[in-house]
PAVEXKOL-413033 format. One line per 5 residues: for each residue x, y, z of C-alpha. Coordinates in nm, 2 decimals. Example, Ala and Ser with C-alpha at 12.3 -4.5 7.8 and 13.67 -1.06 7.14 Angstrom:
BEGIN
1.23:-0.45:0.78; 1.37:-0.11:0.71
//
This chain:
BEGIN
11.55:7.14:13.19; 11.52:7.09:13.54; 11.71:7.28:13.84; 11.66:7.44:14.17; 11.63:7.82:14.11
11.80:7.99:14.29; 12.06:8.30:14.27; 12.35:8.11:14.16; 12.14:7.99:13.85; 12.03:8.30:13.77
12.38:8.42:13.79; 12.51:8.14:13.62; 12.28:8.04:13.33; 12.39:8.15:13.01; 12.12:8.21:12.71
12.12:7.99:12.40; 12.02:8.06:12.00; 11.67:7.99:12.16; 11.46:8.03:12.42; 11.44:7.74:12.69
11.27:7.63:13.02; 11.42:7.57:13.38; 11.17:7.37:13.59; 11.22:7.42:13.98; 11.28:7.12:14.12
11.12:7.22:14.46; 10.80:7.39:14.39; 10.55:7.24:14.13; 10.47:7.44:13.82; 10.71:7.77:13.89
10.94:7.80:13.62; 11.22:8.08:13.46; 11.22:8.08:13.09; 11.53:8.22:12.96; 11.55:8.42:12.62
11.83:8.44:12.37; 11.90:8.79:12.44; 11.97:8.73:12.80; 11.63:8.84:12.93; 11.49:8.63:13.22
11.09:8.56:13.33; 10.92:8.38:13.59; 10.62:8.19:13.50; 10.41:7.93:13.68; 10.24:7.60:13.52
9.90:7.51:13.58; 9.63:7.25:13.44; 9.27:7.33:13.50; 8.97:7.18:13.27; 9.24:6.94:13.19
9.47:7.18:13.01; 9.79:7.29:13.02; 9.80:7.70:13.11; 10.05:7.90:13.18; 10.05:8.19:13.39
10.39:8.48:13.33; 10.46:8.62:13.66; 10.74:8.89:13.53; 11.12:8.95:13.48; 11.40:8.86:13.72
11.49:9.21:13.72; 11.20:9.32:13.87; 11.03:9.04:14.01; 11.29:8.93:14.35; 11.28:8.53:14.34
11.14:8.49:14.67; 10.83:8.74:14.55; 10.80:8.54:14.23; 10.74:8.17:14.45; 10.50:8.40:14.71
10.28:8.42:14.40; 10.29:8.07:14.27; 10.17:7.97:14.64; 9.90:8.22:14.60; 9.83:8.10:14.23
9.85:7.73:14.36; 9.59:7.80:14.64; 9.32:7.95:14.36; 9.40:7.63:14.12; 9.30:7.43:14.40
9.01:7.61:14.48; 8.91:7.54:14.14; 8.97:7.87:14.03; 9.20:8.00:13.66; 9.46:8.23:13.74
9.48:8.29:13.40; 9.15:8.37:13.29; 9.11:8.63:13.57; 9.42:8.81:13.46; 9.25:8.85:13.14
8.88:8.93:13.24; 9.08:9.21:13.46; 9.28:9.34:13.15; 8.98:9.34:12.95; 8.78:9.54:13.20
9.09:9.78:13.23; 9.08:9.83:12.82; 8.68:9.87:12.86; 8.69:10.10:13.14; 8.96:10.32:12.93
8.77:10.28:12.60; 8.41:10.35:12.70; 8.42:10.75:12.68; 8.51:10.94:12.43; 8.86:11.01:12.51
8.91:10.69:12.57; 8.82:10.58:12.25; 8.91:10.84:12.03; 9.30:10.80:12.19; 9.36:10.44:12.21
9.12:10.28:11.91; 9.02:10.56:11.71; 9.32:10.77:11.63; 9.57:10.46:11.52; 9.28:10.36:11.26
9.25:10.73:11.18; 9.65:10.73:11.11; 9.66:10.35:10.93; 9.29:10.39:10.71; 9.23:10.66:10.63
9.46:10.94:10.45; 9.29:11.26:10.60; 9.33:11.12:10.95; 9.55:11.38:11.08; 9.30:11.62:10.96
8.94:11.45:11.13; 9.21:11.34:11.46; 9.24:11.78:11.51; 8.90:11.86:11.41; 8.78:11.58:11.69
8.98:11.71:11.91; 8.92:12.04:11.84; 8.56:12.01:11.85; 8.49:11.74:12.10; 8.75:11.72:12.37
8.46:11.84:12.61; 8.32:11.56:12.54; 8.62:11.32:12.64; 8.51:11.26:13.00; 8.21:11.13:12.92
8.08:10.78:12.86; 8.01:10.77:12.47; 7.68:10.61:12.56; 7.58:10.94:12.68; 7.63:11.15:12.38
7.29:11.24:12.29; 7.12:11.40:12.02; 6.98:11.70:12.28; 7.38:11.71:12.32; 7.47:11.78:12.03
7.17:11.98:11.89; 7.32:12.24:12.20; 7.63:12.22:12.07; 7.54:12.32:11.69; 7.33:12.58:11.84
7.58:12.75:11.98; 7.82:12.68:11.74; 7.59:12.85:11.45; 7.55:13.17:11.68; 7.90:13.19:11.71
7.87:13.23:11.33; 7.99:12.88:11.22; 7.81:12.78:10.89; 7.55:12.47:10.91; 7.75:12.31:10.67
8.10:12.32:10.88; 7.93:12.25:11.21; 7.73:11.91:10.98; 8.06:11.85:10.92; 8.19:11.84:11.25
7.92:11.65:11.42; 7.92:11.40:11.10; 8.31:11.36:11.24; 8.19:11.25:11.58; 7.91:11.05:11.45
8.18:10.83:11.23; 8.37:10.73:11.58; 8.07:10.65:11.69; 8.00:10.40:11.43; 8.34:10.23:11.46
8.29:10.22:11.84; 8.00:10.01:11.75; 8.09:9.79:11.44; 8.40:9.73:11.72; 8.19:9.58:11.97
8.26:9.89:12.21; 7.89:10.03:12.20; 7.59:9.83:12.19; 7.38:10.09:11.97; 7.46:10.42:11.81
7.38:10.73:12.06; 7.36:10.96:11.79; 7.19:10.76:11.49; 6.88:10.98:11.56; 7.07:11.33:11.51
6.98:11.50:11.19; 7.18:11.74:11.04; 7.12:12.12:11.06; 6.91:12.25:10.74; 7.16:12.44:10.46
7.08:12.67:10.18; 7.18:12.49:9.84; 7.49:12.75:9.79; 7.64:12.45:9.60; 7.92:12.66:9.37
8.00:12.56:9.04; 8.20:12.78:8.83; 8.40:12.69:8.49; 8.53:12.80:8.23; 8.34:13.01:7.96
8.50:13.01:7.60; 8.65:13.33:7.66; 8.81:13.18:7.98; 8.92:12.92:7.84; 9.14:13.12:7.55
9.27:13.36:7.82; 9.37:13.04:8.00; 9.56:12.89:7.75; 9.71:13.20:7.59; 9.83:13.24:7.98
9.96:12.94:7.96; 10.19:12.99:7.65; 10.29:13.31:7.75; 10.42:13.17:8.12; 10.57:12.93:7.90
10.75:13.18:7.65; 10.85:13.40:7.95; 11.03:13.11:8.12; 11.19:12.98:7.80; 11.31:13.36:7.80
11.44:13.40:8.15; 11.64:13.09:8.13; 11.85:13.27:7.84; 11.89:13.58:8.00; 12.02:13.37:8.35
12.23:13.20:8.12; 12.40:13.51:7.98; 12.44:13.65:8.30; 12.64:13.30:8.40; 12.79:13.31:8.08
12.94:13.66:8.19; 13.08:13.54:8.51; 13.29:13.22:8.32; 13.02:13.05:8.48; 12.86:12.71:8.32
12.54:12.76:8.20; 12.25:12.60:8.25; 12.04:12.34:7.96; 11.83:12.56:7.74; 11.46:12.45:7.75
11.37:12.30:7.43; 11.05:12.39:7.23; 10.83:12.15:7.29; 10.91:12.07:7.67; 10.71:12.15:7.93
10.87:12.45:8.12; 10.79:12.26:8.44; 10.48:12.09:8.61; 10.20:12.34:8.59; 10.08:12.33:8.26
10.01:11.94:8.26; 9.84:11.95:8.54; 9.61:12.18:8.42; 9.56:12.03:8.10; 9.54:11.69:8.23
9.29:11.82:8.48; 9.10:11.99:8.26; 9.07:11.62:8.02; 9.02:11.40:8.32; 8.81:11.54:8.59
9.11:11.48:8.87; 9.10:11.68:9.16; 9.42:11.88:9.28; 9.49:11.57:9.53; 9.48:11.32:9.30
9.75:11.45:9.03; 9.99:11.52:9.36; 9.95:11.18:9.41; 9.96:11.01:9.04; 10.24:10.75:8.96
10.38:10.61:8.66; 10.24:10.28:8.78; 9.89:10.45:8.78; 9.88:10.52:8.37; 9.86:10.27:8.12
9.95:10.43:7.78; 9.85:10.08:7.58; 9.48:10.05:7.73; 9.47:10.48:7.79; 9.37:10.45:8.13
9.45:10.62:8.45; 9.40:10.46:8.80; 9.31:10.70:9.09; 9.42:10.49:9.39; 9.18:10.44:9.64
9.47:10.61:9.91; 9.46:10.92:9.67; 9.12:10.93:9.63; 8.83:11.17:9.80; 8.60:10.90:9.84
8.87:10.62:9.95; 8.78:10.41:9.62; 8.95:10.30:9.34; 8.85:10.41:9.01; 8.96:10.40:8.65
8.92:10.76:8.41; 9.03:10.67:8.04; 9.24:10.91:7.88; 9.16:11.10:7.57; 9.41:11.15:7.29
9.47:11.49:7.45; 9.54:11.34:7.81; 9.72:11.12:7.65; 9.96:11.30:7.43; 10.04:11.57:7.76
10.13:11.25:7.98; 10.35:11.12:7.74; 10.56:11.44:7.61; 10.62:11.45:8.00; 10.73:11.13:8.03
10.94:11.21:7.76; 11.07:11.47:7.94; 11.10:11.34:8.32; 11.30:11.02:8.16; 11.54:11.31:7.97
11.59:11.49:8.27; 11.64:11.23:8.51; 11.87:11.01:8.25; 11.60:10.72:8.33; 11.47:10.47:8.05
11.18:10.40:8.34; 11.02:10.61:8.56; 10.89:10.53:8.91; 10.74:10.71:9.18; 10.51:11.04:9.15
10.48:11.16:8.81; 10.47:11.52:8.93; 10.70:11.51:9.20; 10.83:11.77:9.46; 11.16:11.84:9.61
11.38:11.50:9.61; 11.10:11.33:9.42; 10.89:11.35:9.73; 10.48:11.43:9.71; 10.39:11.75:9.56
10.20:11.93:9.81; 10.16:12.31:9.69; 10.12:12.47:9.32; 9.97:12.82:9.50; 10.18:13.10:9.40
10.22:12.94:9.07; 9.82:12.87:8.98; 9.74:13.27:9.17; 10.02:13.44:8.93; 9.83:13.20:8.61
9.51:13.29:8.71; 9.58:13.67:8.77; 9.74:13.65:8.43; 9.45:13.53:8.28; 9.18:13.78:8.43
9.00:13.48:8.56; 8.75:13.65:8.85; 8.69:13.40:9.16; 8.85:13.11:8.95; 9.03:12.77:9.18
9.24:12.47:9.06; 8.92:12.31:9.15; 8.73:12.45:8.90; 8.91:12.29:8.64; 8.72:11.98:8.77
8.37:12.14:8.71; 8.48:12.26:8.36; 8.57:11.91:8.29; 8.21:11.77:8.39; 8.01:12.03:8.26
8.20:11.98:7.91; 8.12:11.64:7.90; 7.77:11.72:8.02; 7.74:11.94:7.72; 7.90:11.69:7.50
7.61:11.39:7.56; 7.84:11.22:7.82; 7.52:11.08:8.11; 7.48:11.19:8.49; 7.56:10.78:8.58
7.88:10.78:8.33; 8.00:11.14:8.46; 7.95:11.05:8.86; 8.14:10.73:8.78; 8.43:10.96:8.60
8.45:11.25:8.91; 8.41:10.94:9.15; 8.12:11.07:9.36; 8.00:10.88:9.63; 7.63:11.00:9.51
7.44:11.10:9.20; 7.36:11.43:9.38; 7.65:11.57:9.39; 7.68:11.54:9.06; 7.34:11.65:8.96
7.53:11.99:9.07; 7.67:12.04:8.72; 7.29:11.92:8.55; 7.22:12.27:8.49; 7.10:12.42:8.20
7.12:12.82:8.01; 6.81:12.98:7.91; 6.87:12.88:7.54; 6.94:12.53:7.60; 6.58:12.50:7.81
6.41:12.70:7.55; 6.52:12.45:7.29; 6.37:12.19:7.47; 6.05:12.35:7.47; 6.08:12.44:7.11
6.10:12.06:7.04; 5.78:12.06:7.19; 5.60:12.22:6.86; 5.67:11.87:6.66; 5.36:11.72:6.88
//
C-alpha cells in the first residue's frame, strides 16, 4: 500500500487480521508498518550489495513523524556513501552485549544465571554460592581472573577456617562459568585452567549399617508402624466420642505412610534422598523391573537405569497398591512419593531423626542408606565398574570409597596364599 504519511493516516488507518505496509509516497524507502493489535512502526528501506534491508526506526508513539523522516535522510545520506545502516546498528549492539558480558558480573547476570535456572537443577544453589563468593570479582574483566587471584582468595578463605574441600568447591563453581564463557565464544582461553585445587586429607566418610543396625532399623521400623496403626484407633475413639466421623483404619499390610519405602527401597537400590523425592510412576517398569533415575533428578545430570530386586520390587508395588486405593485412581501419575497437593517431596527430617533416635543408630544419615547398599553388594561379588554404574558416579574413585576391606576379610586373602 502506498500513501502519504502523514497525521491524518496515522489517525485514520485502522489495523487488519495482519500486519501490512504503507509506503510514503514522498520520501523513498520510509515506511509505517501497521500491526494487528493497533501498534504502529516506522521503518526505512534500503538496498545495498544488491539486497533488500530494512532498517526499524521505532513506534509512532514515541518516534514524532517529522523525527522518524530526519532519520531516513540521515540513513539515506550513509546508503549513498556506501555505507549499511543496518549492519552498524548491529556491530553497535553486539559491542554493547560484549562490553556488558566481558566481566564477571556481566556474565554471570545476563548469560550465566538463565542457563544456571534452564540446565541445570541446582542452579539456584551454584547462582548464591557465585554470588556469595565472587561478587568482588564482578567489576572485573573475566580475562583477568588469575590463578595468583584466586590462590589469595583460598588463602584467606582457609584462615578464616573454611575447609579445602568447601573453598575447591567454590572456586570449581567459578571455574565452570568460566568454561561456558569460553565454549560460548565470550573468552578466547580459560584464565583459570592452570589453578589447582587446594590439597585435602582423604576424610572420605562411609558409614553403614552393621547387622546389629540393621535389626534395630527394621524392628524401628515396625514398631513406628504399630504405633501409628495404634494412634489412628485411639484418634478414632476420641472422634467417635464427639458423634464425630471417623477416620479409615489402616489396614495390615499398608504402609502407614511414605517413610518406610523409602528406606527400604533405598536401602535395595542405591538412590540417593534426591532421587526418590523426585521418582514417578513413569520412571518404574514393573514388567522389565527397572527403575529410571532421570537425568533432571540425578547428582550427576545423567540418565541411568538401577534394576529392581524382588524386594524393591514387591515395596513399589504394595505402594502402588496403596496410592491407587487412596487416591480412587486405577493409574497413577506424577511423583510416587508425593508432598502436600501431590507436589515434590522436599523434607522427611523430623520423621528419619525420631527413626533413627529410635533405633540407637550413632552418627547415622538418609544418606547412609546409599553406602549400606554399595557395600552390600560389594560384599556380595557385585564389581567396582557394575556398582559405579548402579550409584551413577561420575568416576571410579568415588566409588573405590566403599573398596574397603576388615581385618578378616584381608587375612583370608593372605591365607589363600598358602595353596602356592
Amino acid at each position: 500500500m502506498k500513501a502519504k504519511i502523514n497525521a491524518t493516516l496515522l489517525a485514520k488507518i485502522t489495523p487488519r487480521d495482519t500486519r501490512f505496509d504503507v509506503f510514503d509516497t514522498e520520501q523513498k524507502g520510509f515506511g509505517l508498518r501497521v500491526f494487528p493489535s493497533g501498534r504502529k512502526s516506522y521503518f526505512y528501506v534500503y538496498h545495498t550489495d544488491g539486497r533488500k534491508r530494512r532498517y526499524m526506526i521505532g513506534d509512532a508513539d514515541t518516534v514524532k513523524l517529522q523525527q522518524a523522516r530526519d532519520i531516513v535522510t540521515i540513513k539515506a545520506g550513509e546508503v549513498a556513501g556506501g555505507g549499511d545502516p543496518g549492519a552498524v546498528r548491529k556491530k553497535k549492539r553486539s559491542e554493547q552485549k560484549a562490553a556488558k558480558t566481558k566481566t564477571v558480573g556481566g556474565f554471570y547476570k545476563h548469560e550465566y544465571v538463565p542457563f544456571l535456572e534452564t540446565e541445570r537443577k541446582s542452579g539456584k544453589l551454584i547462582e548464591r554460592r557465585i554470588k556469595s563468593c565472587f561478587e568482588w570479582l564482578f567489576d572485573k574483566p573475566m580475562s583477568e581472573v588469575t590463578p595468583f587471584l584466586m590462590q589469595s582468595w583460598r588463602k584467606k578463605q582457609l584462615a578464616a577456617g573454611k575447609s579445602a574441600i568447601t573453598a575447591n568447591r567454590d572456586a570449581a563453581d567459578l571455574k565452570a562459568m568460566l568454561s561456558k564463557a569460553v565454549e560460548w565464544g565470550f573468552l578466547e582461553t580459560h584464565p583459570l585452567a592452570k589453578l589447582k585445587p587446594a590439597k585435602t586429607e582423604d576424610n572420605s566418610r562411609v558409614r553403614f549399617l552393621a547387622p546389629d543396625e540393621e535389626t534395630r532399623l527394621f524392628a524401628a521400623l515396625d514398631k513406628r508402624e504399630s504405633d501409628a496403626r495404634e494412634a489412628r484407633i485411639r484418634f478414632n475413639e476420641w472422634l467417635t466420642k464427639r458423634h464425630r466421623d471417623p477416620l479409615p483404619l489402616i489396614p495390615d499390610g499398608a504402609y502407614t505412610d511414605h517413610l518406610m519405602p523409602m528406606v527400604l527401597l533405598a536401602l535395595h537400590t542405591g538412590l540417593r534422598r534426591g532421587e526418590l523425592f523426585s521418582l514417578e510412576w513413569r520412571d518404574i517398569d514393573f514388567l522389565h523391573k527397572l527403575l529410571t533415575v532421570r537425568a533432571a533428578a540425578a547428582k550427576g545430570a545423567k540418565t541411568r537405569h538401577v534394576p529392581l530386586n524382588a524386594a524393591a520390587r514387591d515395596v513399589l508395588l504394595r505402594w502402588q497398591k496403596q496410592q491407587k486405593k487412596a487416591m480412587g485412581q486405577k493409574e497413577l501419575a506424577g511423583f510416587a512419593f508425593p508432598g502436600k497437593a501431590g507436589s515434590r517431596l522436599d523434607n522427611i527430617s523430623s520423621s528419619w531423626e525420631k527413626l533413627v533416635t529410635d533405633a540407637k543408630l550413632n552418627d547415622f544419615t538418609f544418606h547412609d542408606l546409599r553406602h549400606t547398599f554399595a557395600t552390600r553388594a560389594l560384599q556380595k561379588g557385585a564389581d567396582i565398574v557394575t556398582l559405579s554404574r548402579l550409584l551413577g558416579h561420575g568416576s571410579l574413585k568415588m566409588t573405590l570409597r566403599y573398596a574397603h576391606t576388615s581385618d578378616a576379610e584381608l587375612r583370608a586373602a593372605v591365607d589363600r596364599l598358602n595353596v602356592i
